[in-house]
Every structure is written in C-alpha cells, then in structure tokens.
C-alpha positions in Angstrom: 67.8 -13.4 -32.0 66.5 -14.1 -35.3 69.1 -16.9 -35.8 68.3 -18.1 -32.8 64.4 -18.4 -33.3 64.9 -20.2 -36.8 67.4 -22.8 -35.1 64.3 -23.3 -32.6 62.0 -23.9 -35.0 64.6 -26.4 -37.0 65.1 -28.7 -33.8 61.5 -28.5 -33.0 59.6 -29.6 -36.3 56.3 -30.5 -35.2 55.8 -27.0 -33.1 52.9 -24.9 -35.1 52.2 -28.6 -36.9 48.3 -29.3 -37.1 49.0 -32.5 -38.2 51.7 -33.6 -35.0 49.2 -32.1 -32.6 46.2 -33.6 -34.0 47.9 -37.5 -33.7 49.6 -36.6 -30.2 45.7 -35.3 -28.9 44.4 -38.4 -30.7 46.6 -40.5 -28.8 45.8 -38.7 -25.4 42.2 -39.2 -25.8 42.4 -42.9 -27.0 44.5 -44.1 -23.7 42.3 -41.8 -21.4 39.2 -44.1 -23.5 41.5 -47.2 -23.2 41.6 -46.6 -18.9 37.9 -45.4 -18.4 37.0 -48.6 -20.2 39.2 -50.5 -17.8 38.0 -48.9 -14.4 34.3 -49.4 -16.0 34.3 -52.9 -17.0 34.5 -54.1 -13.2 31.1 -52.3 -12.6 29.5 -53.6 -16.2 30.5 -57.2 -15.4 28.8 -56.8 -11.9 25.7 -56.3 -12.9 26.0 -58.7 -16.1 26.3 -61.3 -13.3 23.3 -60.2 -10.8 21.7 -61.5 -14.0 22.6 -65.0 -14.4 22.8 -68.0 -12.0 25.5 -69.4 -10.1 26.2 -72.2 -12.9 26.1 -69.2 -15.5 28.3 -67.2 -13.1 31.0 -69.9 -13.7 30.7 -71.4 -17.2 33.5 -70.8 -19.7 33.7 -68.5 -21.4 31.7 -66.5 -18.3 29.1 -64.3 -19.4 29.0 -61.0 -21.0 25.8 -59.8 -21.5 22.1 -59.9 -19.7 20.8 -63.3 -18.3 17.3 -64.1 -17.2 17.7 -64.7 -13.9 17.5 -61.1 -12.4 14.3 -62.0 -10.8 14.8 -65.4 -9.3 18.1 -63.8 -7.9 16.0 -61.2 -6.3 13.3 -63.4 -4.9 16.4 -65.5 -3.3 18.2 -62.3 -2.2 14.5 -61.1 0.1 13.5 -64.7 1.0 17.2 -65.1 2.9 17.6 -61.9 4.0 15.8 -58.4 5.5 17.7 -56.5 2.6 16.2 -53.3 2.4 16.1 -53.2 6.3 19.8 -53.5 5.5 20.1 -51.3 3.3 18.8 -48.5 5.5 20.8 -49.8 8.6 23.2 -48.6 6.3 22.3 -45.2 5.5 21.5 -44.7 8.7 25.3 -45.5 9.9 26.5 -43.9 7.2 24.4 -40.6 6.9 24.7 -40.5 11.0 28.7 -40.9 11.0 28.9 -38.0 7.7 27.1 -35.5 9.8 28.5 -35.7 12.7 31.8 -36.1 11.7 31.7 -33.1 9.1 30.8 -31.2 11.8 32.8 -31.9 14.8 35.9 -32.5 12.9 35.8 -29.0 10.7 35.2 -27.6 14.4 38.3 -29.2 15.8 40.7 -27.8 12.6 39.2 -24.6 12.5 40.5 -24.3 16.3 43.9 -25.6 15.7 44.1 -23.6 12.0 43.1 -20.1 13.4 43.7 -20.2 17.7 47.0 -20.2 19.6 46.3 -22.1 22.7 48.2 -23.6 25.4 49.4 -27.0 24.5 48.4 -26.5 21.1 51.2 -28.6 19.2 51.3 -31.2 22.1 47.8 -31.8 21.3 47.8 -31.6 17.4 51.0 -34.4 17.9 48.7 -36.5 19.8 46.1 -36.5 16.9 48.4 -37.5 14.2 50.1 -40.3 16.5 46.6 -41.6 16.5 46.8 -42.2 13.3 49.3 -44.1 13.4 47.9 -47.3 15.5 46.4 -49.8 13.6 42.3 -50.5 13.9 42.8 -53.6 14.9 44.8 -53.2 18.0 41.5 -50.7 18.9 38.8 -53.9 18.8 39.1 -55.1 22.4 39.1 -51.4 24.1 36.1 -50.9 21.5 34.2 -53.4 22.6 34.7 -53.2 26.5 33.5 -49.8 26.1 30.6 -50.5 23.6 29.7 -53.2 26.4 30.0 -50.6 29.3 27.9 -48.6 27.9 25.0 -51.0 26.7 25.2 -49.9 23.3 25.9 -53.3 21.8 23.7 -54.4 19.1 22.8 -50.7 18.5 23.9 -48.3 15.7 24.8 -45.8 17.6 27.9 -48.0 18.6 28.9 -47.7 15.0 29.0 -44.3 14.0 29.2 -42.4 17.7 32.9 -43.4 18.0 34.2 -42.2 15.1 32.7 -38.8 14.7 35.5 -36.8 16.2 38.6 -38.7 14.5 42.1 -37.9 13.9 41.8 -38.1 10.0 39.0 -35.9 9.4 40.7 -33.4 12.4 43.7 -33.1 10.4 42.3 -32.9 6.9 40.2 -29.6 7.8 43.2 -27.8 9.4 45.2 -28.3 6.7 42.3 -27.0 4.2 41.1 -24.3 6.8 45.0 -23.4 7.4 45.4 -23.0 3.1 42.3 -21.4 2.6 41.1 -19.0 5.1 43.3 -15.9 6.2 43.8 -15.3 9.9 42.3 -11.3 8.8 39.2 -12.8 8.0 38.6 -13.9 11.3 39.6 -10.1 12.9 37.5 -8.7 10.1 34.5 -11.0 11.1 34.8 -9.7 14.8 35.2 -6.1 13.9 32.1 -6.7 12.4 30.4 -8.0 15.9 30.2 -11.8 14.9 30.7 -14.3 17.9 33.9 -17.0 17.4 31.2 -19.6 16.7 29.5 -17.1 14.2 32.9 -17.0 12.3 32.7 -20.5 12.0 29.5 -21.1 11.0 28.7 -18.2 8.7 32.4 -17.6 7.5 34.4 -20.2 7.4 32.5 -22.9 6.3 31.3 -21.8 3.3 34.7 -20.6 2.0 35.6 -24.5 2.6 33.1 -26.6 1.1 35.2 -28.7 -1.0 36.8 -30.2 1.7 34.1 -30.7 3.6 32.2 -32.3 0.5 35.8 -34.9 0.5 35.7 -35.5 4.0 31.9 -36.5 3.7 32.2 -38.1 1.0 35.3 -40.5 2.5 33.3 -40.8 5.6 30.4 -41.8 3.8 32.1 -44.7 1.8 33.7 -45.7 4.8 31.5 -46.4 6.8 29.7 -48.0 4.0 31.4 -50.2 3.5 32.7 -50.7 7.3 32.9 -54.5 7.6 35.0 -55.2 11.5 32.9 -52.7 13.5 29.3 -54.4 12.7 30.7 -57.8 13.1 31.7 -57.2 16.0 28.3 -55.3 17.7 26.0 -56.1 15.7 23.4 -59.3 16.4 21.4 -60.5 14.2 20.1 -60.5 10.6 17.5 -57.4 11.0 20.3 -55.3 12.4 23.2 -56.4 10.0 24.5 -53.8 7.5 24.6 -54.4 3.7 28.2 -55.7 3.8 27.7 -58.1 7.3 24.5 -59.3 5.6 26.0 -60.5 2.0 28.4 -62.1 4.0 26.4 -63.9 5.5 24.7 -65.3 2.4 27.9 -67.0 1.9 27.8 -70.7 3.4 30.6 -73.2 3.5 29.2 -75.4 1.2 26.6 -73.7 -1.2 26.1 -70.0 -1.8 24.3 -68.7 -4.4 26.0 -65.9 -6.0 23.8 -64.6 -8.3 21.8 -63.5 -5.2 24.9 -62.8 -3.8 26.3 -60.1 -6.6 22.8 -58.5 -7.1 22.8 -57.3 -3.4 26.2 -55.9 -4.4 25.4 -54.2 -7.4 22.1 -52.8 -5.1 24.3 -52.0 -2.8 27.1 -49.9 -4.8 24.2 -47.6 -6.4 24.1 -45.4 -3.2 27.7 -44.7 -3.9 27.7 -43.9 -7.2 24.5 -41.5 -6.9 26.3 -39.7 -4.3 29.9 -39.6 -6.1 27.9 -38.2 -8.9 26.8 -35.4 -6.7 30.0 -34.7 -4.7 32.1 -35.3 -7.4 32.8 -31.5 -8.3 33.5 -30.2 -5.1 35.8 -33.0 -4.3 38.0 -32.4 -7.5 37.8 -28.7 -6.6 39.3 -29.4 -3.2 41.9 -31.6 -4.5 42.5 -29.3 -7.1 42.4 -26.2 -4.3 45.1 -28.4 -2.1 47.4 -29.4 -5.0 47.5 -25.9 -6.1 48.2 -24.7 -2.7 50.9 -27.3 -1.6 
C-alpha cells in the first residue's frame, strides 16, 4: 500500500503543490474575469451611447466613454413619446402577468405533483403538447377572442391570457414533485389544515425558489413581450416600452441616441429586480440540478 501511495504521488507531481494550485486558481479566476467582462461590456456600451448623438453613435472608431448629449437625448426621447406612461404600461403588464401567473400556475402543479385524479396523465400530456405549438400560429385565435371580448386596446388583453400557461404549470410540478414529500401533505391534514391550507401555508414556502424563477422569467417576458402589444394595443399612450422605441424608428431618420437611452431606461427595472431574485433563482437551479 505504501508502494502504491508513493507511485501516486510520482505520477501526480503537482498534488500537495502550492505553487501548481496557486497558477491553476489564477488561471480560473482570470477567464471567469475575462467572460464577466465580456457579458458586461454590452450593458457599458449601451449606456456610453444614450450619451452621444446619432453622428457620434456612428463615427469611427465609435465611442467609448461619456458624451454630452444625455440631455438633448432625453428632451427628444419625452417630446416624441409618453415614456414614462410607457414605462408603467409596462410594469403594469408585467407585475399583473407575475402575480397571477405565480399563483395560478404553482396551484395547477401542486394538483398534478400531490393528487391522483381521473384523467390525470391525459391532462398533464395535453399541457406539455401545448408547448409544443408555436406562438405564432396562436395570433389569429388570439385576436378573435381579444376582439370578442372587447378587450382590445386594453392591458388586460396582455397579461389575462397567459396567466395559467403550460410552462409555468410544468415548471412547479416538477419543483413541487422534487421538493415536497407526499407525507407532508397527510401530516398537514392530521393536523386539521384544509387542502387549500396545505398549499398556502405549507407548500409554498418550502418552494420559493422556484417560484422566485418562474416570476422572474415571467417578469422578463412579458417585459419585453413585443407580438402581443402590437397586435392590441392602439396608440402611443397605451404602447409598452418595447412597441414604443419601435416606434421611434422611422424609415428614413431615427435618432438613436434617443433611441438607446429609452433602452438603457428601460433595462434598469430588470436589472433591479435580477439583483433581488437572483439568490433564490440560483438556489432553485441549484435545488433542481442537485435533484435531477
């Protein structure tokens, strides 16, 4: 065994090596440095150019540090456009289509995690075939109905649709399914709590991190939901942020400093929430990865 050990340690020089682990962390941290860099730089350079002018924007070599022209691309951005009336269209849509959706869909896959019910696979095979069909092929039935029901030009049209979907439904019975034991729920109604009790009191707390991931994905997706407003919504006051900085964009002239400012305004919502979800999201991916 002894023999054995010291051939080990012959074929593996650099094991118990300060020096071999110190260059091989060193080199870790400088690519993890060399890729933040790259996935920040996108960001920086946005709001480099919400501060120079559309000839700036495109001189060569293009700018790479703070121009004076924040302001005058803020007076164009308000004088074209109700922005902040789109920005709260927005978080309105948004913060509408995260609640509800959070909600309804952690109800539907805590039923099909911890109930046997008649037609229970039929109906969790019909979910996942949902996701299969491709929005666009939804746009015309979308409409008709949106149309049926009067709602065009509303918000509700927006986020009401959506706050029962197939992804969200599947995502929470997984989580539920990996997370909460099925003698939880018998111990919970031993105890006198009603099913909805369970739910409520029990189960959603033990699942937070994937409900912080599903509101967080629902969030930025609606966010930044482009083919849904374009196609109900009428007019500049009810246009969300991305409709409306589309429509700054003319066939001729567009100016893009105003253009890129309302972008950079409009990512910082985002990034403000990211910053807060961010732990629980890692924790449920962690939680899921762990668990298979």
């Amino acid at each position: 065994m002894a023999s054995q050990l010291m051939n080990t340690r012959e074929t593996n020089p650099t094991d118990g090596n300060p020096t071999g682990a110190g260059i091989r962390k060193g080199l870790l941290l400088a690519g993890l440095l060399l890729l933040a860099l790259l996935t920040f730089f996108p960001f920086y350079w946005m709001m480099i150019l919400a501060t120079h002018s559309r000839d700036t924007i495109f001189s060569a070599p293009p700018p790479l540090w703070i121009g004076d022209d924040l302001a005058r691309n803020y007076r164009a951005l308000l004088d074209t456009l109700p922005f902040w009336r789109n920005i709260w269209n927005s978080v309105y849509i948004a913060v509408m289509a995260t609640v509800t959706t959070v909600f309804f869909c952690s109800l539907g896959g805590f039923g099909f995690a911890m109930y046997e019910f008649r037609w229970k696979n039929g109906l969790f095979t019909f979910v996942l075939v949902s996701l299969m069909i491709p929005q666009l092929l939804n746009i015309i039935p979308y409409y008709l109905i949106i149309d049926f029901l009067d709602w065009l030009n509303t918000p509700r049209a927006i986020w009401f649709p959506g706050m029962a979907n197939a992804f969200g439904i599947f995502l929470m019975r997984q989580y539920i399914a990996s997370t909460i034991p099925k003698d939880l729920l018998d111990a919970s109604r031993i105890d006198g709590a009603s099913e909805f009790r369970i739910y409520w009191s029990v189960v959603l707390p033990l699942v937070r991190p994937g409900l912080a991931t599903l509101a967080l994905l629902t969030f930025i997706s609606q966010w930044n939901n482009f083919l849904g407003p374009l196609v109900i919504l009428r007019g500049r006051d009810a246009f969300t942020v991305p409709l409306a900085l589309r429509s700054l964009q003319g066939l001729v002239n567009t100016d893009w400093g105003a253009v890129i400012l309302g972008t950079a305004l409009a990512v910082l919502p985002l990034l403000v929430l990211f910053a807060f979800a961010s732990r629980q999201v890692i924790e449920g991916l962690v939680a899921g990865s762990v668990k298979g």
